[in-house]
N, C-alpha and C positions, 0 to 999 in steps of 0.2 A: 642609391637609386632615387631619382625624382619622383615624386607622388603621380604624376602627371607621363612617368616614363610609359612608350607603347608597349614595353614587355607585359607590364600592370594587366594590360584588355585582353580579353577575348578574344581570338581568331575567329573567323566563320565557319570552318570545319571543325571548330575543338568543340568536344562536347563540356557540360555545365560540370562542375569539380562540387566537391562535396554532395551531402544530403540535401534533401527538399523536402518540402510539405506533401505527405501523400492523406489523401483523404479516407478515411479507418473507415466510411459510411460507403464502401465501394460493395459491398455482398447483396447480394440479388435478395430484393425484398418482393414481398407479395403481390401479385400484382391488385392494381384496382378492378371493381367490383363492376361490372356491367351497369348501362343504363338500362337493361331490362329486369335483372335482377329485384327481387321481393324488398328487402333490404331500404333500398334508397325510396319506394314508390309507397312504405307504411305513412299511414295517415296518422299523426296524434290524437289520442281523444283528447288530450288538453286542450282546452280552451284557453291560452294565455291573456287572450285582448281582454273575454269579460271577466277575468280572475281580476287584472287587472284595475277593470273598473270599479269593481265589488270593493276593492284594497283601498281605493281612493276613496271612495263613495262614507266609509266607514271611518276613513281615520279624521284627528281632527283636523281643521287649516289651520294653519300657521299664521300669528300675528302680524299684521304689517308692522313695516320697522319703522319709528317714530321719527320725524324728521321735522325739521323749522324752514317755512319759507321765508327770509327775510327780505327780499324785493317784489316790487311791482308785476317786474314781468316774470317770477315764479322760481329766482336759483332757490335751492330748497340744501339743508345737509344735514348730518345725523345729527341728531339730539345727544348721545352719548359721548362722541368725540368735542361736542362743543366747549360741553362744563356749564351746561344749562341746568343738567338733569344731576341732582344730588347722588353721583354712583358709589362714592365713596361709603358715606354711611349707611349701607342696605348690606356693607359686608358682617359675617359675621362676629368678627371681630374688630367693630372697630370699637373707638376708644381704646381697649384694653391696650399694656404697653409689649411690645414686639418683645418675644424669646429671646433676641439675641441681643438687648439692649439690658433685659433683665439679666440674662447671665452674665455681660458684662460689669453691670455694678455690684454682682454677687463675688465676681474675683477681685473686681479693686476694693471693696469692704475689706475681703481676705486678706485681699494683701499688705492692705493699711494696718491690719488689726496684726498679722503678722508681724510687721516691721515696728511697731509699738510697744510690741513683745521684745523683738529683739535691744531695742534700745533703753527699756528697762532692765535689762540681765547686762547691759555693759554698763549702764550707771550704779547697778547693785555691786558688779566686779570691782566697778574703781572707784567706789566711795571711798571716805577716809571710814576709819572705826571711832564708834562714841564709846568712851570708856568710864566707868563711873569714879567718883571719888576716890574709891577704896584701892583700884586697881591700878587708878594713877598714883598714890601714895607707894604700892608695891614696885612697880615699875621707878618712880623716884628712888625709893632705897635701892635696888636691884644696881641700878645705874652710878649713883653714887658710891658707892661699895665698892663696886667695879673702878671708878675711876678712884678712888683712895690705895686700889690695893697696887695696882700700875706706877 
């Protein structure tokens, strides 16, 4: 069947097939409260506007933000974003060297110092042996003897 076949549609008399959206918010809620009603006609004793001003009145102001005019006729822009203002060294770390550059020379030390190790235990495995006088004289006769008695 073609995607587009009329069987696919609707009729005008068919009713809708499957489920729908029914709204779960359909139960009879309370009604609203009268415009005469006590309720809605309380007066607050709050005063908010002069709380308000009391709150301002008392805190401190806020610095303006520092800014460079560099033309004539007044473009102005931040100090901070320029690279005017020294921001860097006001942190408090600076100088000192970053955790993760320190940790890193802390595992290539290791691992140099490791692998240093490992290449002294393969030069101790494959050295030759130094033998003394005495032992090479033993080893001579041992060898000899052997080849006389063959």
């Amino acid at each position: 069947m073609r995607h587009s076949a009329p069987e696919l549609f609707r009729k005008n008399d068919e009713p809708l097939k499957g489920s729908y959206y029914k709204c779960n918010l359909s139960a009879k809620r309370e009604p609203l409260p009268s415009l005469k009603s006590k309720a809605i006609n309380v007066v607050s004793c709050k005063d908010f506007i002069k709380k308000n001003i009391r709150m301002i009145e008392a805190s401190v102001p806020s610095k303006p933000k520092p800014f460079v005019v560099d033309t004539r006729t007044g473009h102005k822009f931040d100090i901070k974003c320029s690279g005017l203002e020294p921001f860097y060294i006001k942190r408090k770390d600076f100088g000192e060297l970053p955790k993760y550059l320190s940790e890193r020379e802390k595992a290539a030390s290791e691992a140099q110092k490791n692998y240093e190790e490992y290449i002294k235990q393969l030069k101790e495995k494959n050295a030759l042996m130094v033998i003394t006088k005495d032992e090479k004289k033993v080893g001579l006769f041992i060898y000899f003897r052997n080849f006389l008695s063959t």
